[in-house]
Structure formats: C-alpha cells, structure tokens
C-alpha positions, 0 to 999 in steps of 0.5 A, a space after each residue: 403909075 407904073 409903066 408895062 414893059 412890051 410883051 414878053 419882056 422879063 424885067 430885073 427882079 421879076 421872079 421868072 428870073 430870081 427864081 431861076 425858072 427863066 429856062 423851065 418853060 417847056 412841056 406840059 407842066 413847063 408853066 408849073 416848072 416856071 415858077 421856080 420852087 418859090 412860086 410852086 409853093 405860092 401856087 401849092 397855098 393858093 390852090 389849097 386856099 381857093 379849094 377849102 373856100 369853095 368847099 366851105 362855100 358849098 356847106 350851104 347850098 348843099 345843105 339848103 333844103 335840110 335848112 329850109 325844113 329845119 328853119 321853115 324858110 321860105 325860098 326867097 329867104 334861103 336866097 337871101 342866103 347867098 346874097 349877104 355872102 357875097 355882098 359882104 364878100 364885096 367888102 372883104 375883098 376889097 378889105 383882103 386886096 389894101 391889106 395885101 399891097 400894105 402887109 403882104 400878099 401871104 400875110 392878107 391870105 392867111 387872114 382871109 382863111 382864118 375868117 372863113 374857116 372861123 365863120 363856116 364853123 360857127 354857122 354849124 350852132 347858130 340856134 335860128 335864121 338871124 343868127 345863121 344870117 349873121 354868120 354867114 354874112 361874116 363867112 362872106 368877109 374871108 370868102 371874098 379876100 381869099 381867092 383874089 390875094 391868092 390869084 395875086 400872089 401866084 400871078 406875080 411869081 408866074 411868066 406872062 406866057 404862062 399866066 393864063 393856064 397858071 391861074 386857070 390851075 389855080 381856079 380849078 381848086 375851086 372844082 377841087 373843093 366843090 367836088 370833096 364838099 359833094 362827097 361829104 354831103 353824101 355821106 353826112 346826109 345818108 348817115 345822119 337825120 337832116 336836123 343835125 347833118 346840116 350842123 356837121 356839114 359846116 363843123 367840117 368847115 374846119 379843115 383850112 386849119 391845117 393849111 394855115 400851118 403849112 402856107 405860114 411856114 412854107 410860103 413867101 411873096 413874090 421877090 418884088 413885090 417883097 422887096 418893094 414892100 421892105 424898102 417901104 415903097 408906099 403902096 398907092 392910096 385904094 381911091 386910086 382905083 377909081 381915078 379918072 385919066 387925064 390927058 398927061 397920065 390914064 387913070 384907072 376908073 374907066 378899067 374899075 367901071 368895066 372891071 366890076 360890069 364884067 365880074 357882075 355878069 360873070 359871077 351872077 350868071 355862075 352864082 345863079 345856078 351853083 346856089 339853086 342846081 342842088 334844089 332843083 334836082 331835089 324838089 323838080 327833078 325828084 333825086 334822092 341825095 346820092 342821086 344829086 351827088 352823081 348829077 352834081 358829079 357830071 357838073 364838077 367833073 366838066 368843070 374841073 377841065 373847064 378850068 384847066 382848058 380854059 386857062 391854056 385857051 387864055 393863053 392861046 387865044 387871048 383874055 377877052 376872046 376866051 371870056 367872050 367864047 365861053 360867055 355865049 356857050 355858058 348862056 347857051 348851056 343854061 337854057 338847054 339844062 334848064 329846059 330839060 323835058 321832066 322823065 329825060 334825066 339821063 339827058 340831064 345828067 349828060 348836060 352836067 358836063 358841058 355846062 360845068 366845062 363852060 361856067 368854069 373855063 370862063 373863069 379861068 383868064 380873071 386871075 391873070 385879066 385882073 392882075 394885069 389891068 392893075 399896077 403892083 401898088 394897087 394891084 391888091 386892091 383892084 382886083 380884090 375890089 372889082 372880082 367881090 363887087 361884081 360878086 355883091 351885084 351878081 348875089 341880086 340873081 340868085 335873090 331874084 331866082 329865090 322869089 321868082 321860084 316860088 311863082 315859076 319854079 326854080 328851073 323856069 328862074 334860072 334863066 335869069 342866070 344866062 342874062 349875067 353872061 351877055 351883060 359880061 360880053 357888054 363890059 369886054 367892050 370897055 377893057 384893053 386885052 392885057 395878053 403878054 403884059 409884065 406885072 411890074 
C-alpha cells in the first residue's frame, strides 16, 4: 500500500506541479487557478457530469405525481422507485470505481454518462410500471459511477489545501442540475396535459450527449494517475478494500465499514426528502406546479451556496467537523421544515433556504474525504463502492417514507430522514481526519 507523505507535501509528478499551478494558489478562485489548464478542463467534465446527472435524476421525482396517476401507483411503489436507483447505483459505482484504476478515470466517466443519459431517455416510452422499473433501475448503473470517477479525477489534479472547496464546486453541479430540472418541469407541466409531460420530462434526458463529445475531446487523467496506468502498474485487486490490517501493514476494512455507515447516514437523510419534498408541496401543501417550482427554487438556491461554503469550510475546519457540524443542523432543519403549521407557507418557503444550505454543504468534504482514505491503485474502487452502497442502504428511507405516507402522511414520514444524519455523526467515530493528505 502506498505511503502518505506529510501535510502540505507536494510529491514529483503530482499534478499541482506539472501543470505549473504550484504558485497559482492565491485569491478567491486561487484553488480553481491551481489546477492548471489540465485539471480546469477535468474540473469543467466533471461539473458538467455531475450536473446532467443530477438533472436526469430529478426527471422522477419531479415527475411523481403525473406518474402515480398515470400508472395508478400507490405511494409505497413510487418509493420503490427511488430505491432500485440507488440500489443499482451500488453497483454501478463500484463497477464505475475498477473500471476507473483499470481504463482510466476519463474513459470510466464517459461510460457512466452514456448509460445514464441512454436509460433516462428510454424510461420517457416505458408502456407500464414494470418496464419503468426496469429502466430506471438500469439509469441507476450510470447515476452511481458518475459522480465518484468524476470527484476522483478532479481531486488528483487538485492540491490538498485546495481540495475541499474544489470538490465542493464540483458538488454543487449537482444544485446546478436540480435547478434546470425544476425550470423544465415548470414548463413542460404548464405546457403539456401531465399524461405525456412526464414522457418529454425524461426524453429531455438526452442533454449528456453533448458533453460526451467535449469531455472526449477535451479532457485527460491526471499526469500520475496517467502515467501509473502506462507504465502498466497494476492497479490493486477491488477486494483489497475490505482487507483487514495486520500488525506489519493497516488494512482498509475498518475505513470501508465507516465509509459506507457514514454515506449511509448521509445520503438516506438527502435522499428522503430530494424524493418526497416535490409530493409534499403538492398533495399536503396544496402548490400548484409553478408554486412548487418557486418553493423548490429556495430550497436549491440555499443549496448551491451550501455546496461552495461548505467546501471552503472542509478546508478550514477539517473533514469530519464540517460533516459533523452540518449532520446536527440538517437533522434540526428537517424537523422544523416538516413541522410547519398548514396556512404558514411563507414560513415554509423562508425555510427552503437553510434547509437546502445545510443538506448540501454536508456534501461538500465526501469528494476530497473519500479520495483521501484511499490509495491511488484502489482509490477508484473505494470511493466508488462506499459513496453508492451507502446510497442502496440509505434508498431503505425513502421506501420506508413511501409506505409510512400513506398512514402518517408524507410530512410526519419525513422524519425518518433526520434519523440518517445522527447515524452519519456515529460512523465520524470510526474515520481518521484526512485534512492536508497527498494523493499518491
């Protein structure tokens, strides 16, 4: 296993220093600077990535009453929904992370956009529930890989002062694509009877095409890890990430373990309420869609600069204290968004805001956390498999919420996702602090 030099340390071939950025660290965007042209165009595919993800992710939930009517679901299978997304997802980004320490980190991003794009844009003809099912599941094999291989090839070119806010301006894409998603819904649904605006809702899935051109022509791995993978230096075996330590050499199961608990608690807690807010200003707050849209609006808007503060607040305080910070204030939000007297909507609506600042900023440290508790040969699948199989064991929430909504409505189940944030503050207990780490 490889060795981590000292805090601060830039090792030869590390890309801060081929790409001539060693100086450019300075001033607001001094991180963005940094990364040299290379790693600005990594950083370009990736945001792009990570933001057409998130937007063909939110097709459904966005979309979810226009189905239930359509298909004559019940809230439990809607649910259901979401949790073979992100169960499948599981395995896509652990498929995503080898084929990323075996073909490359570019090459394993292209392949994840391509499957998710395909699949979004197949589910816009599935005939009934089975086949949606079916197509969403498979939509669930990109969605997993994409946001992990993307975090990985951005962190390799990044400098590990820079790290946090770096991937935290990476994570807010996903805000970024939420936000264009919401637009289109508003549109679609004012425009077109709900039968075929949920179809075109995910037809417009279609929009990675055109990244796919420019991250092939435009984007390369990181120097090292490039290197490493021409000189054909074997990347490590996937099991390696579950083997144990022994007295001469630290293994890696106990970091796997807390790893996943922790994207468990995380992502079950976000999950939660990204799949049932849009249904619960519809059906218990009574918005109209261009009333959701403009709640939804708060919500992402305090999301997008949760994502960016929380990144420099990674930086400043530390991994696990912002993820603990913002793991108390996200539980503390839910519960007071959720608890909302009915005829206080303006309340409601002034709450969006922090409670999307603080789902997110949470986010921000797991691209640079993640990297960091992996060595290169394993660092694709590390993080690929520990971010998605927390993502399948958190798709047990919103499920549970599904069933549960029907008994105590779909406000009073939403509890359920603060429960994820204290089981995430749990797994910090297991997990070294990684802040000022070298990837190498």
């Amino acid at each position: 296993m490889s060795t981590i030099p000292p805090p601060g340390k830039t090792t030869p071939g590390h890309p801060a220093t081929e790409n001539g950025s060693a100086t450019g660290g300075g001033g607001a965007l001094g991180w963005f600077r940094a990364l040299g042209p290379g790693g600005r165009r990594a950083f370009g595919g990736a945001f792009g990535g990570y933001a057409l993800d998130s937007y063909d992710y939110f097709t459904l939930p966005l979309s979810m009453v226009a189905l239930s009517a359509y298909f004559s679901l019940n809230s439990g299978q809607t649910g259901l929904f979401t949790t073979v997304t992100l169960v499948v997802s599981a395995v896509g980004g652990a498929v995503a992370g080898v084929l990323a320490d075996r073909i490359g980190r570019v090459r394993a991003l292209l392949l994840t956009v391509i499957v998710y794009a395909v699949f979004t844009v197949a589910c816009g003809f599935a005939p009934n529930y089975e086949t949606l099912l079916v197509f969403r599941a498979l939509q669930g094999l990109g969605f997993g890989g994409e946001w992990a291989v993307g975090a990985i090839l951005v962190a390799e070119y990044s400098r590990a002062e820079h790290r946090g806010r770096t991937l935290g301006a990476v994570q807010s894409a996903w805000a970024a694509g939420w936000a264009l998603a919401v637009v289109v819904y508003t549109l679609v649904f004012q425009v077109l009877d709900d039968d075929l605006a949920w179809r075109v809702m995910f037809w417009t899935g279609a929009l990675p095409a055109v990244l796919i051109l420019w991250v092939r022509r435009r984007v390369k791995d990181a120097p090292e890890a490039e290197a490493r993978r021409k000189a054909n230096v074997r990347p490590g075996s996937f099991l390696t990430i579950f083997r144990p330590g022994t007295a001469a050499a630290p293994g890696l199961l106990r970091t796997t373990l807390f790893a996943v608990l922790l994207s468990t608690g995380v992502q079950g807690g976000y999950y939660t309420l990204a799949t049932w807010l849009p249904t619960y200003l519809k059906s218990e707050r009574d918005l109209s869609v261009v009333g959701t849209g403009s709640y939804l609006a708060f919500l992402i808007s305090g999301a997008f600069l949760g994502y960016l503060a929380g990144g420099h607040l990674t930086d400043v305080l530390g991994r696990k204290r912002n993820i603990a910070l913002f793991a108390f204030l996200s539980a503390a939000c839910v519960l007071l968004y959720t608890n909302v007297p009915s005829g206080a909507n303006t309340l409601l609506l002034v709450l969006g805001f922090p409670l999307g600042f603080c789902m997110s900023a949470i986010f921000s440290g797991f691209g640079s956390f993640l990297s960091e508790l992996y060595p290169t040969e394993v660092r694709g699948a590390g993080q690929g498999f520990t971010y998605n199989a927390g993502r399948a064991v958190g798709a047990v929430f919103p499920t549970l919420v599904g069933f549960l909504a029907d008994s105590w409505g779909v406000g009073g189940a939403l509890v359920f996702g603060a429960l994820g944030y204290g089981l995430a503050v749990v797994a910090l207990l297991g997990l070294p602090e990684t802040q000022g780490r070298e990837l190498v």
